[in-house]
C-alpha positions in Angstrom: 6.7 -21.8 33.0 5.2 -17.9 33.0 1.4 -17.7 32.1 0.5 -17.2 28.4 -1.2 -14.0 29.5 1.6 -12.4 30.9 3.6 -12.6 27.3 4.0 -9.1 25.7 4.0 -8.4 22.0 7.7 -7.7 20.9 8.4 -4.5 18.5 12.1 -3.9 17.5 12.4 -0.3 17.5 15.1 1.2 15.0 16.2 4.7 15.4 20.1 6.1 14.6 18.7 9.2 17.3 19.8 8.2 21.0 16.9 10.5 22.6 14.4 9.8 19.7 15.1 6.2 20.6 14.6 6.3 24.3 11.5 8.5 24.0 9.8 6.1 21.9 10.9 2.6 24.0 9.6 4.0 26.6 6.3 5.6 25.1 6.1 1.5 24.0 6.9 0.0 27.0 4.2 2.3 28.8 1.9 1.1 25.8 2.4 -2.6 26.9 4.8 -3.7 24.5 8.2 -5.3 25.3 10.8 -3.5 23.1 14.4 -4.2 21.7 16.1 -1.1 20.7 18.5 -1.3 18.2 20.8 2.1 17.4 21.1 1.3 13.2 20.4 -1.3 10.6 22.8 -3.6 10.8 22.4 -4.2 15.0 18.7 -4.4 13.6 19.5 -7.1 11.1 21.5 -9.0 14.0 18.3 -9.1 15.9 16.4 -10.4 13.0 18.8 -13.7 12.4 18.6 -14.3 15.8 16.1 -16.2 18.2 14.6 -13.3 19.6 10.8 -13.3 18.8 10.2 -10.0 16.9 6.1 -9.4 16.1 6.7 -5.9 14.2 9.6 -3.8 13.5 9.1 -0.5 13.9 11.6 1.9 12.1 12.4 5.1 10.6 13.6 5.8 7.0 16.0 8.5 7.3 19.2 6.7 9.2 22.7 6.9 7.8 24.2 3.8 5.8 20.9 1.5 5.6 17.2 3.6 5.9 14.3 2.4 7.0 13.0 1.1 3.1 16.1 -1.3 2.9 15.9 -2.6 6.3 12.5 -3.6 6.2 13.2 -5.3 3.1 16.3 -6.9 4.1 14.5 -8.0 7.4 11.3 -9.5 5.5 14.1 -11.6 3.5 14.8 -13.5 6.9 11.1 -13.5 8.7 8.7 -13.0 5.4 5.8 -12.5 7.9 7.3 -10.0 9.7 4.9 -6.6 10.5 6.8 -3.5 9.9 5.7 0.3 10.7 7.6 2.9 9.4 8.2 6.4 10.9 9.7 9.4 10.4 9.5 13.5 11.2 10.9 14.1 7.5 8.8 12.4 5.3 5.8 14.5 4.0 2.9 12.0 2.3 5.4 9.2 2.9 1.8 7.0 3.6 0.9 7.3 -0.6 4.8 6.3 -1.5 4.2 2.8 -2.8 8.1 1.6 -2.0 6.6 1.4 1.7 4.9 -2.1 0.7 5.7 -3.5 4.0 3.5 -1.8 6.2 2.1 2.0 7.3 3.4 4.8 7.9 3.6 7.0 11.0 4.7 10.7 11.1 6.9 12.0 13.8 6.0 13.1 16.6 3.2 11.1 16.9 0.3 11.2 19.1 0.2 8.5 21.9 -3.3 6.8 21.3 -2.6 7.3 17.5 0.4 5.1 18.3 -1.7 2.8 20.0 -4.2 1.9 17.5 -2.1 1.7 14.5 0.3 -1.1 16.7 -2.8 -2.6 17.8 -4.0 -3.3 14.2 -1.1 -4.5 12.9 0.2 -6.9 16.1 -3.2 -6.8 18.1 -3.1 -5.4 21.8 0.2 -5.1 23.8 -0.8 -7.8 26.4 -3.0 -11.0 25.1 -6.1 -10.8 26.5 
């Protein structure tokens, strides 16, 4: 068995934008954080009924079919306890809309350390200390 120290917080990162996407698992895997990317809602929702341990999901709202507000309300139906950031680049004051219940929201693009401390006071830091 691994040491408990070496175990990375998990975000499931949700974006329908390929380069968006890869951008930002990479921005969280420099952070610390192990990430599972997942392309739409439903491959996000597969995730979620699966074994995989999930400690925030991290999505945006404006995705075809299922946005970010049904996903993270579809996903808190499976894991109740589950952290959720939102994010988006075309939301304006999206942080006052009360139908984001689940968690805070990020604007796009963010700034790296801005990142950092809203993911670190939702999960704590990347790596246990």
């Amino acid at each position: 068995m691994g040491d408990p120290n070496d175990i990375r917080r998990t975000v499931l990162l949700v974006d329908d934008e390929q380069d968006v996407r890869q951008i930002a698992a990479a921005i969280l895997s420099e952070l610390g954080f192990h990430v599972i990317e997942a392309i739409d809602a439903q491959t996000a929702m597969a995730i979620i009924r699966g074994p995989a341990p999930v400690d925030l999901l991290m999505t945006d709202l404006a995705m075809p079919r299922i946005g970010g507000l049904e996903l993270a309300h579809l996903a808190r139906e499976v894991r109740p306890g589950l952290k959720v950031l939102y994010t988006s680049a075309y939301v304006r004051a999206a942080e006052t809309n009360a139908a984001l219940r689940y968690g805070p929201f990020i604007e796009k693009p963010w700034r790296l350390e801005q990142l950092r401390a809203v993911l670190e006071k939702l999960i704590g830091p990347a790596k246990p200390i």
